[in-house]
N, C-alpha and C positions, 0 to 999 in steps of 0.2 A: 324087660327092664326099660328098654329104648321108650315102647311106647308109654309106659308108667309116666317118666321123663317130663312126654310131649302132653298127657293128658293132665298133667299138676301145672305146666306153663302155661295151657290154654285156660284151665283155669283162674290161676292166677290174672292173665290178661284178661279177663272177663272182669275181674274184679277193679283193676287199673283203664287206665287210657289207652294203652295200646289198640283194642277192638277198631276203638273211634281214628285212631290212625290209619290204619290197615283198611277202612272202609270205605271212610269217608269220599266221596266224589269230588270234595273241594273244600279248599281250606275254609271258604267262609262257614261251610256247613259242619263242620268240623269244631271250629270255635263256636256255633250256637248250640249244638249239642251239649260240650263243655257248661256252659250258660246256662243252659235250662236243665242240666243233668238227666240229659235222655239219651239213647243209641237206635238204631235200628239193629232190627234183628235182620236174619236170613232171607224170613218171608217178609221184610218189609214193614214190620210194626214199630213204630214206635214206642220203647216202653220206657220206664222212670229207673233210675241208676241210683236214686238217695234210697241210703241206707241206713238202718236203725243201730240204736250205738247197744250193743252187748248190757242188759240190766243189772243193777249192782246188786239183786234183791234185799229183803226188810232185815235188817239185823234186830231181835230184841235187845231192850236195855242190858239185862239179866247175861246177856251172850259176851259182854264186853266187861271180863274181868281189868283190864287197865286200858289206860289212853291218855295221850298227849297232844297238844296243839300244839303244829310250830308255823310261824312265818317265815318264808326263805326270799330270795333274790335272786334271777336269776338274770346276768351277764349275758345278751346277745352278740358280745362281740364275740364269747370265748367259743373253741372250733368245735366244741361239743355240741351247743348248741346254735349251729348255724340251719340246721334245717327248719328253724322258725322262721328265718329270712326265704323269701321270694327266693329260686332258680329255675329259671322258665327260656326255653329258645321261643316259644310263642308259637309254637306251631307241633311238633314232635310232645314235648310235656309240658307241661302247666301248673304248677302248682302257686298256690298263693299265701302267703304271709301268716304269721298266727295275728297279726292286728288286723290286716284287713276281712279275713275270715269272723272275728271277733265284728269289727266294725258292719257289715254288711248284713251281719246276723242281726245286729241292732237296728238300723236303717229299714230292715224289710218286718222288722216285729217279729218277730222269728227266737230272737233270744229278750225276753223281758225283763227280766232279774236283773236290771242295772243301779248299781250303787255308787254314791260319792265317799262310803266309808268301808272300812273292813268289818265291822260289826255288821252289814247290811240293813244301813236303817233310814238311810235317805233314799229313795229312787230317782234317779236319773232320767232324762228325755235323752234321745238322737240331738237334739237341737241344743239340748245344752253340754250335750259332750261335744259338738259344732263347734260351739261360741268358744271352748278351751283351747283348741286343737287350729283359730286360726286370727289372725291379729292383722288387721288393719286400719293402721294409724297414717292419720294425714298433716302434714308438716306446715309450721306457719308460715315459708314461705311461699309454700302452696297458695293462700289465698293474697299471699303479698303480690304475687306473679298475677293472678288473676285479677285485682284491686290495679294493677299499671296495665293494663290490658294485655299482660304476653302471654305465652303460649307456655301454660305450668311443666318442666322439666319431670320428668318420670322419676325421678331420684325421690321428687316430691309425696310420695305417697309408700311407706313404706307399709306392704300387703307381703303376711308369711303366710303357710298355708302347710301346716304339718303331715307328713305321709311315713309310708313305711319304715324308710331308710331313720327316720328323726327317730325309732321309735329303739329305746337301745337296751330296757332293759323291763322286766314282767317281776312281778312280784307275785305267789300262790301264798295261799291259808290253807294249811291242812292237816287231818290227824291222824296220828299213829293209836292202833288200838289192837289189843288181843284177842282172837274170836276165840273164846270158851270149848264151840263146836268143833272147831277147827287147829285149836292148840299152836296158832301161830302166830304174827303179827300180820297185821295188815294195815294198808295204807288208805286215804280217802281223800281227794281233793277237793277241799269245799268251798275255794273264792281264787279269782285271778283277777291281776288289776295291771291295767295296763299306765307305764311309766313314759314321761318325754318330757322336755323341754317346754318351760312356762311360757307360753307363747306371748300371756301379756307384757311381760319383760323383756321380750326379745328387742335388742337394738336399744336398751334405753341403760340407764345408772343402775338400774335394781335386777340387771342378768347377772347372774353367776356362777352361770354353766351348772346347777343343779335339775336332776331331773326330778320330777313333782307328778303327782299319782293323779291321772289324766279320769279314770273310773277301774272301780268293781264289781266286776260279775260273779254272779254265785252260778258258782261251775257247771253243777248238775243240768241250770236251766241251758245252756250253752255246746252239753256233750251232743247234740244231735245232729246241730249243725256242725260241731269240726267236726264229726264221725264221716262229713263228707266230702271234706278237701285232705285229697290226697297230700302224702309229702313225698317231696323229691328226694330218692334215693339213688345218688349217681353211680351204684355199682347193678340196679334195675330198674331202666325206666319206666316199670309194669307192676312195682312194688306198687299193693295195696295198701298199706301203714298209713293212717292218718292220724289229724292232731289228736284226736280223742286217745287212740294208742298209745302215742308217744306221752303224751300226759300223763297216763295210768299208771304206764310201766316206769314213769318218773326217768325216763331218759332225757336225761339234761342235768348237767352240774349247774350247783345251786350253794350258797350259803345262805345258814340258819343267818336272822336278824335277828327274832322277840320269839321266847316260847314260855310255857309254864314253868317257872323255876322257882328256887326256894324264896326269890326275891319279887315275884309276881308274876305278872303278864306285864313286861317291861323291854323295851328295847333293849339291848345289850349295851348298846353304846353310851346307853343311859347309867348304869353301875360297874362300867369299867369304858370310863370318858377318854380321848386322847389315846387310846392306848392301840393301836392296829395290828400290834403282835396279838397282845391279849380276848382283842376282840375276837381273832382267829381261833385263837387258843380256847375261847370259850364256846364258839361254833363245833369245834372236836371233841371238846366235852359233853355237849348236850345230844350230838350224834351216839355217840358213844353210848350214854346213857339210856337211850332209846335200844340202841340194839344188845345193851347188856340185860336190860327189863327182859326182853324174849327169853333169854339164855337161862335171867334166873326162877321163870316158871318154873325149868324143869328139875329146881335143886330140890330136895325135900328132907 
């Protein structure tokens, strides 16, 4: 039984960071490992650590007796979903963000499916999710300072530059469907869009602390790269679980915003305006109503 034990933990750290701790010669080789997602083995090879993300296979039409679209929101402050936030010692574990994994994926071409709407019908650059994400504006008496010959006061240029920490809250697109084959529900994540702080506003009359949908990604093109940043789980720093995981398995509290209902594909907040009880209220119902559809397949 002992060694059972020890050969599922080794495995398991095969899977995680732990190897690359336990080997490594030196911290710096240690973090470029990390980087380029490689390890050495025993005999001294170098070999590649990225992993492919588990395939959802081809559902026919014919196979999907019902389904639902809903949009939800999901809260990074609340404690459920804190492991989309960075907790890294920077040495021992490393995990990294679900925006910056998101963002890096972008940067290097790696995830191309970027969109400025939830329909996915505009494509996005790197460069202009850039220009959203960083605001510097230069103050008039910047050139006033300059025009009397003195030396411009650094106050004079106000430069934001948004990062992890600004990023507070993710919104998913996705559907609920019954597989025929399978006589159950099942779920499908098909867009994430990442939420912050309109940076063009930042500092001026027209902030108002709203946060404003920065881009969307259509999920699918994006599951390969989080399949490969681990997440930190502080009861094992050798947990294999990554974002792709935690995504699937919809761990993370979320409310419904806009889904198909009798009144369309409508905000909620749209036909029950002002109202934050109700709006809750209606988020409960539209769950509900989802998990009661499964239930009533099996009436006859």
């Amino acid at each position: 039984m002992k060694c059972l034990f020890f050969g599922i933990m080794s495995l398991v750290a095969s899977l995680g960071y732990a190897q690359n701790v336990l080997n490594a010669i030196s911290p710096e080789e240690l973090r470029e490992q990390r980087a380029n997602k490689t390890k050495v083995t025993e005999a001294g090879d170098t070999v590649s650590t990225l992993a492919e993300p588990l395939p959802y296979g081809y559902i026919e039409d014919k196979e999907v007796i019902w389904s639902k679209v809903v949009w939800e929101v999901i809260d990074l402050n609340e404690r459920l979903n804190q492991p989309y936030y960075r907790s890294s010692d920077g040495l021992l574990t490393e995990s990294a963000t679900l925006f910056d994994a998101l963002a890096k994926g972008v940067e290097s071409g790696e995830i191309a499916e970027v969109y400025d709407d939830e329909y996915f019908q505009n494509k996005m650059t790197y460069q202009q999710i850039r220009d959203r994400m960083v605001n510097v504006d230069t103050q008039q008496f910047y050139y006033d300072m300059v025009e009397a010959g003195e030396t411009p006061d650094e106050g004079a240029i106000f430069n934001f530059e948004m990062d992890s920490q600004d990023i507070k809250m993710v919104k998913i697109k996705g559907i609920w469907y019954i597989d025929r084959r399978l006589g159950e529900m099942k779920y499908r994540l098909l867009g994430l869009c990442i939420m912050g702080p309109d940076a063009q506003t930042l500092g001026t009359e027209f902030d108002d602390g709203q946060y404003v949908e920065l881009f969307w990604i259509w999920y699918p093109s994006a599951r390969k790269t989080l399949n490969n940043y681990n997440v930190f789980n502080p009861n094992n720093s050798s947990s294999s679980i990554t974002f792709d995981d935690l995504l699937n398995a919809r761990r993370f509290s979320s409310v419904i915003y806009k889904a198909q209902t009798m009144y369309g594909i409508r905000p909620i907040e749209d036909y029950i305006p002002r109202n934050s009880k109700g709006q809750l209220e209606e988020h409960d119902r539209i769950r509900e109503s989802i998990l009661q559809s499964e239930a009533d397949m099996w009436h006859y």
